[in-house]
PyMOL Python script that loads the backbone (N, CA, C, O; Angstrom):
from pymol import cmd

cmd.read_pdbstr("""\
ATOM      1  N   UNK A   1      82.462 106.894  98.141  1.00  0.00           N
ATOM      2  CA  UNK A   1      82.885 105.533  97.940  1.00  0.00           C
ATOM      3  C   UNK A   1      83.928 105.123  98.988  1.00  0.00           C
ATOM      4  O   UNK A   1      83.945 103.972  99.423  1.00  0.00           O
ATOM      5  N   UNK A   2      85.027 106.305  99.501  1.00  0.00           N
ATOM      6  CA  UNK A   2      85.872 105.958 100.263  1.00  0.00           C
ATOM      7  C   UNK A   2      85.246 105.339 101.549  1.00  0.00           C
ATOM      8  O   UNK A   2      85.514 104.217 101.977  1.00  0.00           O
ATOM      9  N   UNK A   3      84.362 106.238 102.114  1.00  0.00           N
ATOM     10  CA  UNK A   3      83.653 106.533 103.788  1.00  0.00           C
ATOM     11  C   UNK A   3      82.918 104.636 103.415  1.00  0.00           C
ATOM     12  O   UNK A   3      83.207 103.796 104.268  1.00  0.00           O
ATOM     13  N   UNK A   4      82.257 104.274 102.479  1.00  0.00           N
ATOM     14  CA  UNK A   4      81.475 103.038 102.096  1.00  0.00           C
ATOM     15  C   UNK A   4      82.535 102.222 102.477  1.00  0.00           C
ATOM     16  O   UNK A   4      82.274 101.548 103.474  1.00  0.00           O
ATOM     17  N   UNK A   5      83.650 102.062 102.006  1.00  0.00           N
ATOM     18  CA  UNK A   5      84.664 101.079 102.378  1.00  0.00           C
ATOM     19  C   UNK A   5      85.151 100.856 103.486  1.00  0.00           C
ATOM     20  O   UNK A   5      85.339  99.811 104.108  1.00  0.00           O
ATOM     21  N   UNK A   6      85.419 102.287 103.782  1.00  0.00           N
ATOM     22  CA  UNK A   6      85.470 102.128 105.419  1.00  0.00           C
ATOM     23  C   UNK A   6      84.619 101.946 106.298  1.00  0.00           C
ATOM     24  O   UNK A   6      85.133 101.891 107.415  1.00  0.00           O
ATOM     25  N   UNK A   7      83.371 101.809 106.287  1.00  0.00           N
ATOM     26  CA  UNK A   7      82.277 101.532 106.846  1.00  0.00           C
ATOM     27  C   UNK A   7      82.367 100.130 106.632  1.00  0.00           C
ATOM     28  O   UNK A   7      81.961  99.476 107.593  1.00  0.00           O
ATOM     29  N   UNK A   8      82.769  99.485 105.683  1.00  0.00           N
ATOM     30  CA  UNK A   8      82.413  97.655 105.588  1.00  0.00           C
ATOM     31  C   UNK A   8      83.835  97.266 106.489  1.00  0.00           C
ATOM     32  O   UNK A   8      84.049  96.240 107.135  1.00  0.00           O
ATOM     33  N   UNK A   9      84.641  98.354 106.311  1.00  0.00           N
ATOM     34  CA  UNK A   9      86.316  97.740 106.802  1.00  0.00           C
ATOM     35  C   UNK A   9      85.651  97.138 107.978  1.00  0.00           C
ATOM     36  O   UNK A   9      85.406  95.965 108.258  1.00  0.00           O
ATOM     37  N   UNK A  10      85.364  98.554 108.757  1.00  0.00           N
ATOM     38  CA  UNK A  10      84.885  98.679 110.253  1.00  0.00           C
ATOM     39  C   UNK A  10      83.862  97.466 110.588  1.00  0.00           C
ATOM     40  O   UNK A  10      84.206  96.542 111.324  1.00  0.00           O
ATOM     41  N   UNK A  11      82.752  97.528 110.072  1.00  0.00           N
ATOM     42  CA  UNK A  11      81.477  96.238 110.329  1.00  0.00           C
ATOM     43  C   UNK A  11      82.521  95.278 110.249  1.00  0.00           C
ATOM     44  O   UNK A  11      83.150  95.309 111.307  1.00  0.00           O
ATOM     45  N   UNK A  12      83.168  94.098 109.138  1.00  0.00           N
ATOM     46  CA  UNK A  12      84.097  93.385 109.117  1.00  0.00           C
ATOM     47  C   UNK A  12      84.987  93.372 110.622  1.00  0.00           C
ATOM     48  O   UNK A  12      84.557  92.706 111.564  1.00  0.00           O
ATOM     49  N   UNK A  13      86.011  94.015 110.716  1.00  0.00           N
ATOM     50  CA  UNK A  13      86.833  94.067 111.799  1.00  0.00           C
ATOM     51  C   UNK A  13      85.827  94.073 113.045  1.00  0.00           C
ATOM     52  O   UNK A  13      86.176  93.443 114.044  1.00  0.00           O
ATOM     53  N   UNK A  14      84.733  94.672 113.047  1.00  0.00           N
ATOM     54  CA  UNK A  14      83.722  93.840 114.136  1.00  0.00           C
ATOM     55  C   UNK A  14      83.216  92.934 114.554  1.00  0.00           C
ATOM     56  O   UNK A  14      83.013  92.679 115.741  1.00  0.00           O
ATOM     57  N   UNK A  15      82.917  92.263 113.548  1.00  0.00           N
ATOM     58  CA  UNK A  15      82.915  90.902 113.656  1.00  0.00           C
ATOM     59  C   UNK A  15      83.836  89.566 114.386  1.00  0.00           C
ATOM     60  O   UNK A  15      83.614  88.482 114.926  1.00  0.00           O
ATOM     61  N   UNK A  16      84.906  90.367 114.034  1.00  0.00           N
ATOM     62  CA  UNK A  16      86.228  89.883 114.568  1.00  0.00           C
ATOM     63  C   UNK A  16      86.637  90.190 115.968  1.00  0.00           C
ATOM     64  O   UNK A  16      87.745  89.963 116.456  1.00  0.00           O
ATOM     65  N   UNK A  17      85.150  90.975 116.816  1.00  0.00           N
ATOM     66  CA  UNK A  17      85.965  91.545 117.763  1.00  0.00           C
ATOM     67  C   UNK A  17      86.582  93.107 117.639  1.00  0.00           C
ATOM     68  O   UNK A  17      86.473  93.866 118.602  1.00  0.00           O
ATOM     69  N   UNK A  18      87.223  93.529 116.419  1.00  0.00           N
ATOM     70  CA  UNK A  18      88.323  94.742 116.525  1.00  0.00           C
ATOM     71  C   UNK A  18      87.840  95.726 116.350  1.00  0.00           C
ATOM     72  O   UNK A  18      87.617  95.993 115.170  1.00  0.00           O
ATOM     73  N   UNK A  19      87.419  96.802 117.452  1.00  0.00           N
ATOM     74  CA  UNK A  19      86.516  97.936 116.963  1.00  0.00           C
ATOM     75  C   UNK A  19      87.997  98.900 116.913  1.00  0.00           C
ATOM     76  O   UNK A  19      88.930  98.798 117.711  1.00  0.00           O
ATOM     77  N   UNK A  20      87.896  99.968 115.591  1.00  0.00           N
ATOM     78  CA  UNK A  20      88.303 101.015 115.380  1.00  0.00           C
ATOM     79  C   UNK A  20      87.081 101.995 115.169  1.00  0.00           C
ATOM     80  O   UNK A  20      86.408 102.080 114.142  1.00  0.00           O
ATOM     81  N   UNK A  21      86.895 102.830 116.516  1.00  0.00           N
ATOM     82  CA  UNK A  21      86.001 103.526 116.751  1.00  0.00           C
ATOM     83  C   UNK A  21      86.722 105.078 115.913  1.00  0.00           C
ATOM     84  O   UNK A  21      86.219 105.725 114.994  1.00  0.00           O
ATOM     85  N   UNK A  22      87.737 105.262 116.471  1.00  0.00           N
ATOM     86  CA  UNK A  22      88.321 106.533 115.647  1.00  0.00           C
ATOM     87  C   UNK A  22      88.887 106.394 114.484  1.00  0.00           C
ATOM     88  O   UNK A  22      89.922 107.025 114.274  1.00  0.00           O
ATOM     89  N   UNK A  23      88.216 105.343 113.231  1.00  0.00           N
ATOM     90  CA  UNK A  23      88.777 105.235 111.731  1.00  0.00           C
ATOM     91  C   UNK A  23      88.294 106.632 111.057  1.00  0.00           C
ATOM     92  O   UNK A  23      87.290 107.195 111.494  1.00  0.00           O
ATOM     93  N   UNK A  24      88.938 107.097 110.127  1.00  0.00           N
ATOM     94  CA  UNK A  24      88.338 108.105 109.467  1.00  0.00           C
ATOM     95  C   UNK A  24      89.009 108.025 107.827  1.00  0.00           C
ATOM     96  O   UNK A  24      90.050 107.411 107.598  1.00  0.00           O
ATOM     97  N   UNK A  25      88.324 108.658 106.897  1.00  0.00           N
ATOM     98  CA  UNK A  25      88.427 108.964 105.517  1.00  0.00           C
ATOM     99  C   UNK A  25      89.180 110.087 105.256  1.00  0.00           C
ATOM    100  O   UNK A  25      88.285 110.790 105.726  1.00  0.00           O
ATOM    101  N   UNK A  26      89.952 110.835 104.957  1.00  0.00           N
ATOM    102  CA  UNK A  26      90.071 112.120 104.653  1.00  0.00           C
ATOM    103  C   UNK A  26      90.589 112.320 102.925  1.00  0.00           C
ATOM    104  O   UNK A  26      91.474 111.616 102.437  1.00  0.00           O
ATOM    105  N   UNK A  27      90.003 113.186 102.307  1.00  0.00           N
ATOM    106  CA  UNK A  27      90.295 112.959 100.625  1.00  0.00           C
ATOM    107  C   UNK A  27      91.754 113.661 100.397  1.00  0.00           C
ATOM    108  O   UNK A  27      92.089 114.560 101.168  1.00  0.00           O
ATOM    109  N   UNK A  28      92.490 113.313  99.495  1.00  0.00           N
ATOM    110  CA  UNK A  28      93.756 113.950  99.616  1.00  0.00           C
ATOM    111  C   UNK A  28      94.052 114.838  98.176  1.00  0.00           C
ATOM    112  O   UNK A  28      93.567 114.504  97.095  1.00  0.00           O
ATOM    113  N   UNK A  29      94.860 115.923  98.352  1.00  0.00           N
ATOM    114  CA  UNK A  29      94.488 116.820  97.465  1.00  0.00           C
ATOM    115  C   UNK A  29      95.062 116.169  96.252  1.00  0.00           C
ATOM    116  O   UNK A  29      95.754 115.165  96.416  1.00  0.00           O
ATOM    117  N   UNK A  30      94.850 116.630  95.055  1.00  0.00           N
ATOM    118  CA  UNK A  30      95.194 115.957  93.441  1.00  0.00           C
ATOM    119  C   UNK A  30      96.411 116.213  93.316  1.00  0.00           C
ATOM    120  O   UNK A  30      97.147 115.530  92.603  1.00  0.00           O
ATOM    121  N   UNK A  31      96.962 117.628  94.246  1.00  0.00           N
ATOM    122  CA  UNK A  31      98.706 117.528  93.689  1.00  0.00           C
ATOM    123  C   UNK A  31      99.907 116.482  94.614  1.00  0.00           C
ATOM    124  O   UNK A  31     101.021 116.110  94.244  1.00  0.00           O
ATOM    125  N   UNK A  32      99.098 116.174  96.073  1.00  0.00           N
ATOM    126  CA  UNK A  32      99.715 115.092  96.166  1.00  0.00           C
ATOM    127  C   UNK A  32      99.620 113.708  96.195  1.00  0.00           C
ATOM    128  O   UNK A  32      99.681 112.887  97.110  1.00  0.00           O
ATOM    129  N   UNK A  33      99.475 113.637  95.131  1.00  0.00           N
ATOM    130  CA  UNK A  33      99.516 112.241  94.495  1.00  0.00           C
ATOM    131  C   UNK A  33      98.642 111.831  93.172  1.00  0.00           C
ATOM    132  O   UNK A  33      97.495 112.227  92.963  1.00  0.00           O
ATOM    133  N   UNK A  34      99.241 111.143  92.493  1.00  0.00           N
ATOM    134  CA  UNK A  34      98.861 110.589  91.010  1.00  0.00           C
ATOM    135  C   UNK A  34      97.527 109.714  91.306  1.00  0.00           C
ATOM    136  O   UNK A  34      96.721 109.581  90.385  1.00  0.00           O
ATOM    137  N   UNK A  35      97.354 109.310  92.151  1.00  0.00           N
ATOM    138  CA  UNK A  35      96.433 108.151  92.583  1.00  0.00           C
ATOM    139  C   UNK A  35      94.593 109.063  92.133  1.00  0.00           C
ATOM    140  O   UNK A  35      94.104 109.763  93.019  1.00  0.00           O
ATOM    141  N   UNK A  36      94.060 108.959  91.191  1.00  0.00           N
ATOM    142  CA  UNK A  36      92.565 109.087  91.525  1.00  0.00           C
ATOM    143  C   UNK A  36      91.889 109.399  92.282  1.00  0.00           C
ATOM    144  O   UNK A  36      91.520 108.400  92.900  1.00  0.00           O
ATOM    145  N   UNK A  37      91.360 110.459  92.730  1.00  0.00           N
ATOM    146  CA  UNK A  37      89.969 109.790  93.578  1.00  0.00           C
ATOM    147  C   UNK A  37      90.762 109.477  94.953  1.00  0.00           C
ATOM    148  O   UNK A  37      90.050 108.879  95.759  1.00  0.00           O
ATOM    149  N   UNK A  38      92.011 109.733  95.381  1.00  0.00           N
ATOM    150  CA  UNK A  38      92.618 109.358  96.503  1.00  0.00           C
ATOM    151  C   UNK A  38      92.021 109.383  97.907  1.00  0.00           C
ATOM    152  O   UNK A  38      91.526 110.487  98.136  1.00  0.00           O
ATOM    153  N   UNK A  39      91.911 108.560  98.879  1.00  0.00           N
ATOM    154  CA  UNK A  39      91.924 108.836 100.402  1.00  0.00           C
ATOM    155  C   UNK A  39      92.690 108.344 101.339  1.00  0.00           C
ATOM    156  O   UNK A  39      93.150 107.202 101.357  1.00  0.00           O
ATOM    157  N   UNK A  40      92.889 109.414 102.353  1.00  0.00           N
ATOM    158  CA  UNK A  40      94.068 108.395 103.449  1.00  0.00           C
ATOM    159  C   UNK A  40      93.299 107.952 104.907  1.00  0.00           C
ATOM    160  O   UNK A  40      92.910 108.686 105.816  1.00  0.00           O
ATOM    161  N   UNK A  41      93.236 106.597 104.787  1.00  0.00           N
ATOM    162  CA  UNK A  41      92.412 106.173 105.908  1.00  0.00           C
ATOM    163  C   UNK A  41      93.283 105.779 106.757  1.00  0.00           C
ATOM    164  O   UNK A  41      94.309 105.114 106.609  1.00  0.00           O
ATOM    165  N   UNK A  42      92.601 106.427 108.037  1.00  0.00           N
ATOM    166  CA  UNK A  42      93.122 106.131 109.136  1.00  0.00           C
ATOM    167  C   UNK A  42      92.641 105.695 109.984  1.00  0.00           C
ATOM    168  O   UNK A  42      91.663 106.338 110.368  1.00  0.00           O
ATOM    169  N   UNK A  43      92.993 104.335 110.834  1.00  0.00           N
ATOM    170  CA  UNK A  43      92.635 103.736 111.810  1.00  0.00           C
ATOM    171  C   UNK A  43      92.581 104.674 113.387  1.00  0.00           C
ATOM    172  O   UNK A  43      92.014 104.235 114.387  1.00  0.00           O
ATOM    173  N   UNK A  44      93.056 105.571 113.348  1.00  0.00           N
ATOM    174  CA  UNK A  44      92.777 105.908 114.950  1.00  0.00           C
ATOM    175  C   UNK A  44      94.134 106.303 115.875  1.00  0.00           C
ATOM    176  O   UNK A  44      95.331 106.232 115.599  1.00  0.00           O
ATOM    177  N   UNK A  45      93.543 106.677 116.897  1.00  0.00           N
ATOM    178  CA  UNK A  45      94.749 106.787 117.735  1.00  0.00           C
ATOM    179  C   UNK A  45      94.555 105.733 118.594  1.00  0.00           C
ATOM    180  O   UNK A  45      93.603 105.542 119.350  1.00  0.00           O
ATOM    181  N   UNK A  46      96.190 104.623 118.295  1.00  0.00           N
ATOM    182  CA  UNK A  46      95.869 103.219 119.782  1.00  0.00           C
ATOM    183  C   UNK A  46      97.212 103.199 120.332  1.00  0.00           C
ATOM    184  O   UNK A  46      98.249 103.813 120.084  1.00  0.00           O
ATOM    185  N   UNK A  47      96.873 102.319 121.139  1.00  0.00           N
ATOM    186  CA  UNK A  47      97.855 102.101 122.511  1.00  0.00           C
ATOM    187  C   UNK A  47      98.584 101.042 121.431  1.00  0.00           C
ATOM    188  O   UNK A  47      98.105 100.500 120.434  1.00  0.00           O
ATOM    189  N   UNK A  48      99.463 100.987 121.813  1.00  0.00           N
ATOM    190  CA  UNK A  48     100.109  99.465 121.554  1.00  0.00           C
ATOM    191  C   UNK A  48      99.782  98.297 121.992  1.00  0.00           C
ATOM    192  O   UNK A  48      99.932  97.316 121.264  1.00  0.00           O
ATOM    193  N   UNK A  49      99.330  98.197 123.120  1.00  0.00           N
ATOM    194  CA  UNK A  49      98.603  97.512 123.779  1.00  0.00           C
ATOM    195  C   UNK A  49      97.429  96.852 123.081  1.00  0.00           C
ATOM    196  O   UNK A  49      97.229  95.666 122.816  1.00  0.00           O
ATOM    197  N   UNK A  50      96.693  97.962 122.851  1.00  0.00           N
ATOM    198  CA  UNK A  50      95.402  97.894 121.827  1.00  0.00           C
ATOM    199  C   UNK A  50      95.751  97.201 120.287  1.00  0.00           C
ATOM    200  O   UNK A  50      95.107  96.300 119.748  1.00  0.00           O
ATOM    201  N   UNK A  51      96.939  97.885 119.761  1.00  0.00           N
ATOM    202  CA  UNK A  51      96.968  97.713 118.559  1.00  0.00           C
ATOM    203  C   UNK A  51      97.304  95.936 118.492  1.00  0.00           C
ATOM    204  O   UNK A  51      96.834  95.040 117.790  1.00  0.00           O
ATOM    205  N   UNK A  52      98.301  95.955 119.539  1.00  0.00           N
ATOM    206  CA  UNK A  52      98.855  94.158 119.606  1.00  0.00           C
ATOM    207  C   UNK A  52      97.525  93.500 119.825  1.00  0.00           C
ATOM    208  O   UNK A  52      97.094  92.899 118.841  1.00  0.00           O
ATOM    209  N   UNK A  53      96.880  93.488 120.763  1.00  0.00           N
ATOM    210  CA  UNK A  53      95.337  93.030 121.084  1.00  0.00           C
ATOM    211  C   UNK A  53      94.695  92.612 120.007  1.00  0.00           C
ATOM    212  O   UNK A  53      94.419  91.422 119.857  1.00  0.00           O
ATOM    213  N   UNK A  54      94.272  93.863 118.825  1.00  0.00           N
ATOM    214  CA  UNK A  54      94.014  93.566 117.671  1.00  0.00           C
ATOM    215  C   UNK A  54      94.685  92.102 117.043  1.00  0.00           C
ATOM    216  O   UNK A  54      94.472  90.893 117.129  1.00  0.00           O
ATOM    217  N   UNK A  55      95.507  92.911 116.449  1.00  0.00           N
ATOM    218  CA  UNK A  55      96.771  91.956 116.154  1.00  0.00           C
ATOM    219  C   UNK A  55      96.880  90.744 116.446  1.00  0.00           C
ATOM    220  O   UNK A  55      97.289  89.839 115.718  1.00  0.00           O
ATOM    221  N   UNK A  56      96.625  90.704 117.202  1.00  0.00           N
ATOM    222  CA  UNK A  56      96.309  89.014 118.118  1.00  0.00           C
ATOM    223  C   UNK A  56      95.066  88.270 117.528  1.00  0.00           C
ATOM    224  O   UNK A  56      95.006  87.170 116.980  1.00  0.00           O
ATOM    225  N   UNK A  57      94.134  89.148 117.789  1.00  0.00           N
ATOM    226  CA  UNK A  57      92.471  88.524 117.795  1.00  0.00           C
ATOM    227  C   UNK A  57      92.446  88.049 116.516  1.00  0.00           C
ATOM    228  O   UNK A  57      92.031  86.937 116.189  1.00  0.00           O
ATOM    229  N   UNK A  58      93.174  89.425 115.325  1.00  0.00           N
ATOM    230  CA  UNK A  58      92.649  88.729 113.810  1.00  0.00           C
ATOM    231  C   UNK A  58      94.175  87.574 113.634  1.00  0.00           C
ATOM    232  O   UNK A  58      93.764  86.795 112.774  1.00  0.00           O
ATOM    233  N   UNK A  59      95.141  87.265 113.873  1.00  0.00           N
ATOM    234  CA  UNK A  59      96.072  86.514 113.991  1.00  0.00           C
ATOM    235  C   UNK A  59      95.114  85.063 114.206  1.00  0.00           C
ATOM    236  O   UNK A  59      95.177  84.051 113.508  1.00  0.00           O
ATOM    237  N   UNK A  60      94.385  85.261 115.174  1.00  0.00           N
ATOM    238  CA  UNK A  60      93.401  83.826 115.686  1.00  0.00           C
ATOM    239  C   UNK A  60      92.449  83.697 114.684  1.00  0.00           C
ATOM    240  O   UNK A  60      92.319  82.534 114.303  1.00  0.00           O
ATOM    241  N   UNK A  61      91.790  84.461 114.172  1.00  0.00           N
ATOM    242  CA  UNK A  61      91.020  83.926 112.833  1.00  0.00           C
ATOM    243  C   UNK A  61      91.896  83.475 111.884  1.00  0.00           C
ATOM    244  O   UNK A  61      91.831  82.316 111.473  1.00  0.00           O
ATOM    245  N   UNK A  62      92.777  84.325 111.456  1.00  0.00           N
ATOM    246  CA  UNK A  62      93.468  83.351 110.526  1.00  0.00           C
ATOM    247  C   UNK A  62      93.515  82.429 110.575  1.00  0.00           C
ATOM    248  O   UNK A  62      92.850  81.570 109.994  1.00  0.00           O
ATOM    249  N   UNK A  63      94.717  82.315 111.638  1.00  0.00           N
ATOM    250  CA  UNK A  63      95.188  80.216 111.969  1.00  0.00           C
ATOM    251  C   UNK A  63      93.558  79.785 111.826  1.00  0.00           C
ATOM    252  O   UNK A  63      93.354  78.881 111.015  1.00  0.00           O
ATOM    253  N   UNK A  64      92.494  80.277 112.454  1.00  0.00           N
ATOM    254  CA  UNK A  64      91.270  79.147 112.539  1.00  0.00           C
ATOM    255  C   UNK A  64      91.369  78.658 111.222  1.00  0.00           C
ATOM    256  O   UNK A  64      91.792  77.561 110.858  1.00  0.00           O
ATOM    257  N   UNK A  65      90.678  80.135 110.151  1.00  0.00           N
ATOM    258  CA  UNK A  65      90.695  79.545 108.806  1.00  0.00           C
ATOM    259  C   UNK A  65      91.705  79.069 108.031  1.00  0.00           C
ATOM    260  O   UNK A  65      91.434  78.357 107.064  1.00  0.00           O
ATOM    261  N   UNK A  66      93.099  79.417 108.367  1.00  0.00           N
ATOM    262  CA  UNK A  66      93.490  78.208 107.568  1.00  0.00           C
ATOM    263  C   UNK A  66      93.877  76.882 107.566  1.00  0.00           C
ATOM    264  O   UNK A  66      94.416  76.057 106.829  1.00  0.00           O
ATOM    265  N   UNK A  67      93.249  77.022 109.020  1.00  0.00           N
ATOM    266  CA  UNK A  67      93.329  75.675 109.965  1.00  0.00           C
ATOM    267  C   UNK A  67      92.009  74.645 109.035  1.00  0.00           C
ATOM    268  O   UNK A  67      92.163  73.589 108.422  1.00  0.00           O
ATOM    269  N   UNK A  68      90.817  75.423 109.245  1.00  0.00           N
ATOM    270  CA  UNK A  68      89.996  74.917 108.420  1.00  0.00           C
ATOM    271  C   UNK A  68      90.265  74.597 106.785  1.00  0.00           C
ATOM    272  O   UNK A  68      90.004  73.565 106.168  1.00  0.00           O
ATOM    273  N   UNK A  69      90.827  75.738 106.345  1.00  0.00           N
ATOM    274  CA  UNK A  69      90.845  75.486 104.571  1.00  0.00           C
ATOM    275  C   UNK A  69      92.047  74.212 104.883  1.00  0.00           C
ATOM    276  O   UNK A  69      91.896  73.248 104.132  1.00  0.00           O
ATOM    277  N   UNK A  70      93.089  74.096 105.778  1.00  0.00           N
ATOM    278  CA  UNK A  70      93.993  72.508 105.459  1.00  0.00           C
ATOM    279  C   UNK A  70      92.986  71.711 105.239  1.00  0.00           C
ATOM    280  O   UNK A  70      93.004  71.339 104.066  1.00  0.00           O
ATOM    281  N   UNK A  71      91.775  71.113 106.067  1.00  0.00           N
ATOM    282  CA  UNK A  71      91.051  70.210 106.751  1.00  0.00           C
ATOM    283  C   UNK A  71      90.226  69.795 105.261  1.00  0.00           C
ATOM    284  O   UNK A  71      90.099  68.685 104.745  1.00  0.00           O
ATOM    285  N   UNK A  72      89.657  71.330 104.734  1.00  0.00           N
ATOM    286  CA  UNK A  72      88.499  71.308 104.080  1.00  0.00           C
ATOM    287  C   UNK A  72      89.896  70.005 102.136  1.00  0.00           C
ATOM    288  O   UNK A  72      89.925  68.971 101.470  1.00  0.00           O
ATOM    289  N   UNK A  73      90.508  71.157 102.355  1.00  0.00           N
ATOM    290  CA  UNK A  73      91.700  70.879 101.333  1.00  0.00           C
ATOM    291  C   UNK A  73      92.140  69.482 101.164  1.00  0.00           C
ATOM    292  O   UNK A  73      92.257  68.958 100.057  1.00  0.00           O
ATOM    293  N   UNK A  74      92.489  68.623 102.778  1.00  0.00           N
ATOM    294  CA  UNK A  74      92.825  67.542 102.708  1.00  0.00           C
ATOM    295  C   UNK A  74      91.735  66.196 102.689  1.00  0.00           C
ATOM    296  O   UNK A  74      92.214  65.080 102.889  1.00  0.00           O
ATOM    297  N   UNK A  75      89.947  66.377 102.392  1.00  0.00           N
ATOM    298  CA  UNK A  75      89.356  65.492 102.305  1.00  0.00           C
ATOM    299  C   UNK A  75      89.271  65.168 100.870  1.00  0.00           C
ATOM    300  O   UNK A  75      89.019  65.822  99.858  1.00  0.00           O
ATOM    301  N   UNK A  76      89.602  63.798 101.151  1.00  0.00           N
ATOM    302  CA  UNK A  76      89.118  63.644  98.924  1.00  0.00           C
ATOM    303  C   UNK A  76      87.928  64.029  98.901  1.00  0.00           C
ATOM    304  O   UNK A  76      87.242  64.232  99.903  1.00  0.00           O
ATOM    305  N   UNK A  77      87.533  64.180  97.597  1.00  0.00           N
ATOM    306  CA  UNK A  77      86.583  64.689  96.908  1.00  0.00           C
ATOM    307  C   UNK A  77      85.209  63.448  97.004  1.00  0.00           C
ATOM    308  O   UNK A  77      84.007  63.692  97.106  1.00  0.00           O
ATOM    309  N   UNK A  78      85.687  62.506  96.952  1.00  0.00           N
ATOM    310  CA  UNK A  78      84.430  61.060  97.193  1.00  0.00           C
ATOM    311  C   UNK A  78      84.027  61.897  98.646  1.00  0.00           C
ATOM    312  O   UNK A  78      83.080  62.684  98.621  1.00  0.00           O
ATOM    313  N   UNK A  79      84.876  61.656 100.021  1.00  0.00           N
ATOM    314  CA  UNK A  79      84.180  61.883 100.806  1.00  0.00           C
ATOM    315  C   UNK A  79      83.736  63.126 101.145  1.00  0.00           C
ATOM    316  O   UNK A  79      82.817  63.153 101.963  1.00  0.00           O
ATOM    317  N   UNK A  80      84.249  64.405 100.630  1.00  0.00           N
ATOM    318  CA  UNK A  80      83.127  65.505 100.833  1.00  0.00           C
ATOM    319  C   UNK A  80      81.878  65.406 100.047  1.00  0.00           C
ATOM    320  O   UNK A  80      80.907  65.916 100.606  1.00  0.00           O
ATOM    321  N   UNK A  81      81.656  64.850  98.833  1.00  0.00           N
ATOM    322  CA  UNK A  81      80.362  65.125  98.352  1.00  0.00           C
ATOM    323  C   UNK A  81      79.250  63.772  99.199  1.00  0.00           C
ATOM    324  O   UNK A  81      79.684  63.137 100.161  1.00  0.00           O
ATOM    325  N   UNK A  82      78.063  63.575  98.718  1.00  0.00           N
ATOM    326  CA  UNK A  82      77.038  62.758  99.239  1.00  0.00           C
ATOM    327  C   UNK A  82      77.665  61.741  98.892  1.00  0.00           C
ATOM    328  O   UNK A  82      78.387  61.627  97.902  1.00  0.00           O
ATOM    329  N   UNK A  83      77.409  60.929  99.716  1.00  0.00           N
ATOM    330  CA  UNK A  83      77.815  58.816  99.509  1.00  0.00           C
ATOM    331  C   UNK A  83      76.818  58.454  98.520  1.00  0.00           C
ATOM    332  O   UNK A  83      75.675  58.895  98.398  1.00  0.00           O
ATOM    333  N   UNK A  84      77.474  57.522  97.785  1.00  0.00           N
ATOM    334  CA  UNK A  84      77.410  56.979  96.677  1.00  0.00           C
ATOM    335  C   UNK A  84      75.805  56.094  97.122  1.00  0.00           C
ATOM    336  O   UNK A  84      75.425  55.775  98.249  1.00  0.00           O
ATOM    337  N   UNK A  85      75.238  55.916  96.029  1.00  0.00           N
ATOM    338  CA  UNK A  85      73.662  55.466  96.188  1.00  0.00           C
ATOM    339  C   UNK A  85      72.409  56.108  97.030  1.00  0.00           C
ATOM    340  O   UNK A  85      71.295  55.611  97.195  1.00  0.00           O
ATOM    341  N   UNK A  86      72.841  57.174  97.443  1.00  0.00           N
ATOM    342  CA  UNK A  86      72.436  57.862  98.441  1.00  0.00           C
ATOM    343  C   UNK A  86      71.115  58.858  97.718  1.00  0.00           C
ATOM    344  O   UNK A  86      71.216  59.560  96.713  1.00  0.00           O
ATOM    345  N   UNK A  87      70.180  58.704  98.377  1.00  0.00           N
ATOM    346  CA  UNK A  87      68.773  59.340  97.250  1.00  0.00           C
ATOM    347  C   UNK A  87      68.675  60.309  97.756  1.00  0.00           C
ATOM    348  O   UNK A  87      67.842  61.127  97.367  1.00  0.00           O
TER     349      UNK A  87
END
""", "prot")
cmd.dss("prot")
cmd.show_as("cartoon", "prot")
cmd.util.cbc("prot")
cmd.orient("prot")
């Protein structure tokens, strides 16, 4: 279930541009830590460079979307749905 999550993390953050080619799963033993079923995922070894890069790229989706959700947020409700008499 862990490796599954990290597999969608990864596809996701691709999308975006951000490959973490060296992410990995590793299960962690039951005496350290209370947590279930535990894993410690790790993104990789990066540059700073790299990591800011990242950092940046998903920084720019954000602002897009919540650039969009203001936009979507600030139309009344008459004018997002279909105009009135409209077949």
């Amino acid at each position: 279930m862990a490796v599954g999550a990290g597999v969608r993390l990864v596809n996701v953050l691709l999308r975006f541009g951000v490959n973490l080619e060296q992410i990995s799963a590793d299960k962690v033993c039951h005496s350290c830590t209370d947590v279930k079923d535990a894993y410690r995922i790790s993104l990789g070894v990066l540059t700073v460079d790299d990591t800011q890069a990242m950092a940046a790229q998903l920084e720019s989706f954000a602002l897009e979307f919540e650039q969009m959700r203001e936009l979507l947020c600030s139309v009344p409700a008459r004018q997002a749905g279909p105009a009135e008499g409209s077949v």
